[in-house]
C-alpha positions in Angstrom: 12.2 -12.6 1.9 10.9 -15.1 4.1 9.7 -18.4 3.8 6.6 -18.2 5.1 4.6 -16.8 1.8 3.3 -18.6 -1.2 5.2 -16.3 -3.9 5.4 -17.8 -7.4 9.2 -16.6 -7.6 12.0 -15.1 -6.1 11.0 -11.9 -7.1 7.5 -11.2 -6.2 5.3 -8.7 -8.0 3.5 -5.8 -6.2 0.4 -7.6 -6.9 1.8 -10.9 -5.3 3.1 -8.9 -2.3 -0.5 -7.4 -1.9 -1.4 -10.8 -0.9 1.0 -11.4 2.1 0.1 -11.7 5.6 2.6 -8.6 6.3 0.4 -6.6 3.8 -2.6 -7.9 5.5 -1.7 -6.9 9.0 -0.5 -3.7 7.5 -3.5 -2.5 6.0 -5.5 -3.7 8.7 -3.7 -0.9 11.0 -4.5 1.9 8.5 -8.2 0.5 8.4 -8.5 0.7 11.9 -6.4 4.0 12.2 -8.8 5.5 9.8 -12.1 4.2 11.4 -12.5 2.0 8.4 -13.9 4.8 6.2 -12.4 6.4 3.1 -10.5 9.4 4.3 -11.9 11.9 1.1 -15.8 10.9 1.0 -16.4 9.2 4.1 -17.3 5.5 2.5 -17.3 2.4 4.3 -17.2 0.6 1.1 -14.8 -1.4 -0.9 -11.8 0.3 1.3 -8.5 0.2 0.0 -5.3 1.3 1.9 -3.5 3.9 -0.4 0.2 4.3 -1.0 1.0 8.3 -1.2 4.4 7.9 -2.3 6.8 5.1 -3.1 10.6 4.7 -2.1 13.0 3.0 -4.1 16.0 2.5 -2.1 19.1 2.9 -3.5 21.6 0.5 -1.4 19.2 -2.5 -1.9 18.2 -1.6 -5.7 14.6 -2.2 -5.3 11.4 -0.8 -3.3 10.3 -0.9 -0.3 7.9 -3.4 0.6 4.3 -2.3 1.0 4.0 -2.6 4.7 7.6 -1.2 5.4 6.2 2.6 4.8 5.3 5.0 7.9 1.9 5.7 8.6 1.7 9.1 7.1 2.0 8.0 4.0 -1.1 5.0 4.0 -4.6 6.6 3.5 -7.4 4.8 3.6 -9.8 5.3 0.7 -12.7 3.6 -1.1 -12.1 2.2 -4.8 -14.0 5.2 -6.4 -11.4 7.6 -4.4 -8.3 5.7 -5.1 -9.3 5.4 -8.9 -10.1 9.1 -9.2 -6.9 10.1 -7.6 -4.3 8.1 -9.2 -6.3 10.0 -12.4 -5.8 13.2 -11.5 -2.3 12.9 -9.7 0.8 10.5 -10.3 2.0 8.9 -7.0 5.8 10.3 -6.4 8.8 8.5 -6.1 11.7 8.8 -3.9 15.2 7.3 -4.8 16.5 7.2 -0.7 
């Protein structure tokens, strides 16, 4: 990991690599991709970018980081979305 980030540790949570530029920048294209509305219900409100699926990859014996995944599996959706999904459905993972 870089340098250039305020992490409290050498292992950053998820939550702490929410909060990096490289996450900002990443959901920023997905916003934009998705005309910055929620891709179930059409919301423009309290937009979140959604992770389909996660990897963990095997040679490096953690996951990837959030903005390292391909566009097809961000979606943009609004809280009320992304809370009613991860209800209803358990995001995979992939051991790669």
């Amino acid at each position: 990991m870089n340098n250039n980030n305020n992490f409290s540790s050498a292992n950053p949570t998820y939550e702490e690599l929410l909060q990096s530029p490289e996450w900002g920048k990443r959901r920023e294209e997905i916003l934009l991709r998705d005309n910055f509305q929620c891709r179930v219900c059409g919301s423009r409100n309290q937009l979140q970018v959604h992770h389909r699926q996660y990897h963990f990859l095997n040679s490096k014996g953690d996951f990837k980081k959030p903005w390292e995944y391909d566009d097809i599996n961000l979606i943009t959706l609004c809280g009320s979305c992304h809370e009613r999904g991860h209800q209803i459905f358990n995001v995979p993972t992939f051991y790669i």
